[in-house]
C-alpha positions in Angstrom: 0.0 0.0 0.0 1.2 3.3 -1.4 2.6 5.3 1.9 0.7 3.2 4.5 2.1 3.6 8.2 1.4 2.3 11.4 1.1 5.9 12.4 -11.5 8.2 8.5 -18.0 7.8 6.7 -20.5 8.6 8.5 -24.0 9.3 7.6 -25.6 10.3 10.9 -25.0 14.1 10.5 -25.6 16.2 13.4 -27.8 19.2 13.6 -25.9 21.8 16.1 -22.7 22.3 17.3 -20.9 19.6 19.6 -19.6 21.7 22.7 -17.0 19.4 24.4 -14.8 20.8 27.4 -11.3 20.2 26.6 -8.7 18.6 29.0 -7.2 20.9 31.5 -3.8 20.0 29.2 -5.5 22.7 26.7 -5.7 25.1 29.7 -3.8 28.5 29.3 -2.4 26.8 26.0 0.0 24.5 27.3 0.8 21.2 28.8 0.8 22.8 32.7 -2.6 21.6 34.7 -4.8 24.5 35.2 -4.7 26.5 38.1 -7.4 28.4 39.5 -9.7 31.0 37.2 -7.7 29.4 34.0 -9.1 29.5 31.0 -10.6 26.2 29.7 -9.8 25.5 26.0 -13.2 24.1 24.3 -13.9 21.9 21.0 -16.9 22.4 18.8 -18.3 20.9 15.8 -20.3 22.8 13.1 -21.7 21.7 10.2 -22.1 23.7 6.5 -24.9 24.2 3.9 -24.9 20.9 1.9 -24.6 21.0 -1.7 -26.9 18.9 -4.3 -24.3 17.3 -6.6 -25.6 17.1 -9.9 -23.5 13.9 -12.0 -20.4 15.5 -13.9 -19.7 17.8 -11.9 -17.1 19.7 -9.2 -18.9 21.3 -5.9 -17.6 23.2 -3.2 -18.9 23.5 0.0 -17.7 25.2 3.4 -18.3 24.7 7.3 -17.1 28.0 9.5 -16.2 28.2 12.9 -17.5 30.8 15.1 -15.5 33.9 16.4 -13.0 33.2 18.7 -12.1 29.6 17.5 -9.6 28.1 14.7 -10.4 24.8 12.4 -8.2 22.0 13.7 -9.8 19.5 11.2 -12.7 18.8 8.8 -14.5 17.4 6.1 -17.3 15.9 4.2 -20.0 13.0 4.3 -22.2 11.9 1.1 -25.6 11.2 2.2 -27.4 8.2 2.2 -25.4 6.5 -0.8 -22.8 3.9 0.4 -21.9 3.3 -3.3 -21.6 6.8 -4.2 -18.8 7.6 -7.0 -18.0 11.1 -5.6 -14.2 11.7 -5.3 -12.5 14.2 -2.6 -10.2 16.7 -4.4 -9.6 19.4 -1.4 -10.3 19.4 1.9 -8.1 21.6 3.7 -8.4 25.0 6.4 -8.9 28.5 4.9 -7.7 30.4 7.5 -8.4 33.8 6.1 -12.1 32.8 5.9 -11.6 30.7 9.1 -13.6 27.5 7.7 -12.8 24.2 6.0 -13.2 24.2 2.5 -14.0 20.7 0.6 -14.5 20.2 -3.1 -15.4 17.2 -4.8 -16.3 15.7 -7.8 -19.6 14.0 -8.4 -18.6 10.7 -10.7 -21.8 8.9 -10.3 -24.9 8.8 -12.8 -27.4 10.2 -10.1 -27.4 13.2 -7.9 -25.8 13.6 -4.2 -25.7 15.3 -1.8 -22.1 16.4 0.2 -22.7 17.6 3.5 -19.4 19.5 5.2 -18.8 20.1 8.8 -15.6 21.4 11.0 -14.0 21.1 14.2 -13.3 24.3 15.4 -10.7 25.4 18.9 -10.2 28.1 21.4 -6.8 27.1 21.7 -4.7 30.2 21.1 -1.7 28.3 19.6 -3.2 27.0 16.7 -1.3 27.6 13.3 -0.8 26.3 9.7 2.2 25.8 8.1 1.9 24.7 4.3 4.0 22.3 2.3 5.8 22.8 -1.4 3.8 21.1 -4.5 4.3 18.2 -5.5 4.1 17.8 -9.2 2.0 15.0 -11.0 2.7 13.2 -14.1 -0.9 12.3 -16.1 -1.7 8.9 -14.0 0.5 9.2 -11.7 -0.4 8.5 -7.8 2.8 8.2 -5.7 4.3 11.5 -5.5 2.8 12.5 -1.9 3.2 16.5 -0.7 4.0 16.8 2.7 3.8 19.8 5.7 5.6 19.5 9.1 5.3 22.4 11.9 9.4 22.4 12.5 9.9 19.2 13.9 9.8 20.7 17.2 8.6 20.0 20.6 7.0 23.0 21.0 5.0 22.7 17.8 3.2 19.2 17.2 0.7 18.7 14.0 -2.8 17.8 15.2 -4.1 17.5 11.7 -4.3 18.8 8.4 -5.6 18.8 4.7 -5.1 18.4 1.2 -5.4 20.1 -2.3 -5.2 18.9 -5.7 -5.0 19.9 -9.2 -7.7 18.8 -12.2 -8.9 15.4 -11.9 -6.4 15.0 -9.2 -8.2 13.0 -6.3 -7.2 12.4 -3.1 -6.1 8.9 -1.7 -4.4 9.8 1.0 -4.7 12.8 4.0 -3.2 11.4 6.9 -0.4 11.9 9.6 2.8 10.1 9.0 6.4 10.5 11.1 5.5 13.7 12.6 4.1 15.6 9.2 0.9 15.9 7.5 0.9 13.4 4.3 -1.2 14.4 1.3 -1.3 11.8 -1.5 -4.0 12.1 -4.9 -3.8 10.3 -8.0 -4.0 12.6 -11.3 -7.1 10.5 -13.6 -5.9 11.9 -16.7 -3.9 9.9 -18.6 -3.3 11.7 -21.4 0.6 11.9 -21.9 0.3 15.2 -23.7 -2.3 16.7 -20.7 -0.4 19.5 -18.6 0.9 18.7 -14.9 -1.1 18.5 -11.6 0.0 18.8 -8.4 -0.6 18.0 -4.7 -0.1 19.9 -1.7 -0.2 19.1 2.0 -1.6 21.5 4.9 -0.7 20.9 8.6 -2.5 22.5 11.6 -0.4 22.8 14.5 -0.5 23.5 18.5 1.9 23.6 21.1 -0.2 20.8 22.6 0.7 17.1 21.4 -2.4 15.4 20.0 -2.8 12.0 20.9 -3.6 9.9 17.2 -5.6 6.4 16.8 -5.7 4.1 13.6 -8.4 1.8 12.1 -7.5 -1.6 11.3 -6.5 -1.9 7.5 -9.5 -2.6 5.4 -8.5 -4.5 2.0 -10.7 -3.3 -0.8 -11.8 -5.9 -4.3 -11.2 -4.1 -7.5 -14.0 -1.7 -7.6 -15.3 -2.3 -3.9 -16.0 0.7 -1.7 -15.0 0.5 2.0 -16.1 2.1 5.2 -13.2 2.3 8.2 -13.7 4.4 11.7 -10.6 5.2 13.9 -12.0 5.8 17.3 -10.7 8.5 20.1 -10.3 6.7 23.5 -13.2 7.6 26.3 -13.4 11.0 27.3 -11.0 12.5 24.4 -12.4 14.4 21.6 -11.7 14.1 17.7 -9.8 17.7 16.5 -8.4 16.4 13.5 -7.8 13.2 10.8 -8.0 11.7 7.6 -7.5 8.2 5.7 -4.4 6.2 4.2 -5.1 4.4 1.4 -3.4 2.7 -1.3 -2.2 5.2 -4.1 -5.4 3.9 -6.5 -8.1 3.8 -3.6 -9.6 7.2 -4.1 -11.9 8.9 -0.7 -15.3 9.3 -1.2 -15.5 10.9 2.4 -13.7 11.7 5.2 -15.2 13.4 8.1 -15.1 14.3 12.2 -17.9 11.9 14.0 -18.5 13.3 18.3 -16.0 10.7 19.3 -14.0 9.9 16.2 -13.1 9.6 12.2 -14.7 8.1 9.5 -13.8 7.8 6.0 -15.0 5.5 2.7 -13.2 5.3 0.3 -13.3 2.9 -3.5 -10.6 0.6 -5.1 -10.0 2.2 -8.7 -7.1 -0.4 -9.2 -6.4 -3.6 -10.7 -5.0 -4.8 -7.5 -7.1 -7.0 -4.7 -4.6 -6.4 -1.9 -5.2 -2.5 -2.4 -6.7 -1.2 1.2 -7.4 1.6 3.4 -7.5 2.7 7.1 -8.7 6.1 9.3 -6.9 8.1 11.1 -8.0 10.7 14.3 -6.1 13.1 16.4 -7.4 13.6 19.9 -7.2 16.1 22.2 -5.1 14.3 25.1 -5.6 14.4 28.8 
């Protein structure tokens, strides 16, 4: 599998915003217990207008998080479709408009519908650092873009995002050896068609997330696959993604109240092609 590592779909969409009280680690923006009067550092979810995705086509849509808080991670679900052919191209965090922005690509024969939704922080340290592109030959899949926060123990990555060129789709935004790992697989296959690209986004705190995997799912040619990496009790989800092979493409990957879930389909010729979930969690 194309840049596996030890190192997620969901249809149940939820209609307000998830408050969860963060661990006092969170507290005043560092590691240190919080003292008396400290601030307390919160998580919310929030979730965007859905878009009606009409066959043939390329959507965007957007979830925004309220004043005073930062997108640690996001997403986007496909309602109601477990066979859905709609491909993820970006999913990354605008900070300027403070929202995660999603855009996929709608390769079914019927419409769908993409719902978005965000995890949004008070913690104060959150930043973004993003990574160089990374060119892509027509059909090519295995030339992942990367973003790190300085390698540092006072910066850690606590999640991230991806964006693609044309008929670039993504197959893989996930954590790997302390950087954000964005791999997409360019479907035209033209030799004379111009280059795409991929490009990695990291969002980073000075508080260490603490990450969980799915088991690896292995995928038939053509089969799509559902995996959910799960925070342990009483941690909340701010960030994650999937790993696939370089030819399983993500249909979805999204923030569920207590962890990730992603789908994703096998485009290969290759049975022992798979995929699993990651999710960052805020630690104790």
């Amino acid at each position: 599998m194309g840049s596996v590592r030890t190192t997620a779909l969901t249809a149940v969409l939820f209609a307000v915003a998830l408050p969860v009280a963060v661990p006092s680690a969170w507290a005043d923006g560092g590691p240190s217990p919080a003292g008396p009067g400290a601030a307390v550092r919160t998580v919310t979810q929030q979730v965007g207008h859905p878009a009606i995705m009409s066959p043939g086509r390329l959507y965007t849509v957007a979830a925004y998080c309220p004043q005073g808080t930062k997108p640690t991670g996001g997403g986007a679900t496909v309602e109601d479709d477990p066979v859905s052919a709609v491909f993820i191209k970006d999913s990354y965090p605008d900070a300027v408009g403070n929202r995660w922005l999603v855009r996929a690509f709608n390769d079914s024969g019927k419409v769908q519908t993409l719902h978005p939704r965000v995890v949004c922080s008070t913690d104060p340290t959150i930043g973004y650092e993003v990574g160089p592109d990374k060119p892509l030959q027509p059909g090519e899949a295995a030339n992942p873009g990367r973003a790190n926060c300085g390698f540092g123990r006072t910066r850690f990555v606590v999640g991230g995002g991806i964006q693609a060129g044309d008929r670039t789709y993504a197959s893989e935004t996930s954590v790997g050896n302390g950087e954000w790992v964005a791999q997409a697989k360019y479907t035209d296959f033209d030799p004379d068609a111009p280059l795409s690209f991929v490009r990695a986004t990291a969002v980073c705190s000075a508080t260490e997330a603490t990450f969980k995997f799915s088991s690896t799912v292995r995928l038939a040619v053509g089969a799509v696959a559902t995996v959910h990496a799960e925070c342990p009790a009483g941690l909340v989800p701010i960030g994650g993604g999937g790993d696939a092979s370089p030819d399983v493409l993500l249909n979805s990957s999204a923030p569920t109240a207590t962890g990730w879930t992603v789908r994703a389909t096998n485009k290969g010729f290759s049975d022992r092609d798979g995929v699993f979930g990651t999710v960052a969690c805020a630690a104790p």
